[in-house]
Phi, psi and omega in degrees: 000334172295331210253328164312315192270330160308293179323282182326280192316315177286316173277026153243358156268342164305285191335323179266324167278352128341238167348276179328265200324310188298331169278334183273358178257016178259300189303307198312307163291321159318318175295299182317308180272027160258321197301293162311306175291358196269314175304312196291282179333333182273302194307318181287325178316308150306343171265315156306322184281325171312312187314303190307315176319304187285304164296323155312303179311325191275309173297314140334268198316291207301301145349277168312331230272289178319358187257311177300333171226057170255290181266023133294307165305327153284000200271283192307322176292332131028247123017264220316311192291277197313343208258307194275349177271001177235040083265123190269002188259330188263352183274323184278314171300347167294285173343260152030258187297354190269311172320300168325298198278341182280335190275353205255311173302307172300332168278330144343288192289322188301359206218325204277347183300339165318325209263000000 
């Protein structure tokens, strides 16, 4: 009857480390898939805050861009009006040459719509 009740005893005790292991490898996954979702969540969040980010920037960038050759352009139109109210030999070759040169663009433009 002793060797029935050793057997017996060893075999519930496999059973119970059997069981222990199989539950400390369930937490383990379970721990693993908190762990990933917690990683899938930080990425999209970050991917979102890039998007916004990106779009502000973007909106910036365009914002600036129209201002700097806004005041480049008054800067140089400027120029030009003080460069022609203060000669008149260069004020008529502009006149001249604005022509000349607006007609070399239109025609330009006129071949390539052609095309």
């Amino acid at each position: 009857m002793s060797v029935y009740k050793a057997a017996s005893s060893a075999t519930s005790s496999v059973f119970t480390t059997v069981s222990t292991v199989a539950h400390q490898a369930t937490r383990t996954v379970e721990t693993v898939g908190a762990g990933l979702d917690m990683l899938n969540s930080f990425v999209h969040t970050a991917a979102a805050k890039q998007k916004a980010r990106t779009a502000i920037d973007m909106a910036n960038f365009y914002t600036q861009l129209v201002e700097d050759s806004a005041l480049e352009e008054s800067k140089r139109q400027k120029e030009l009006i003080n460069e022609l109210k203060n000669d008149e030999t260069v004020k008529k070759l502009y006149e001249s040459n604005l022509v000349k040169l607006q007609t070399v663009i239109d025609n330009l433009i006129n071949v390539e719509e052609s095309e």
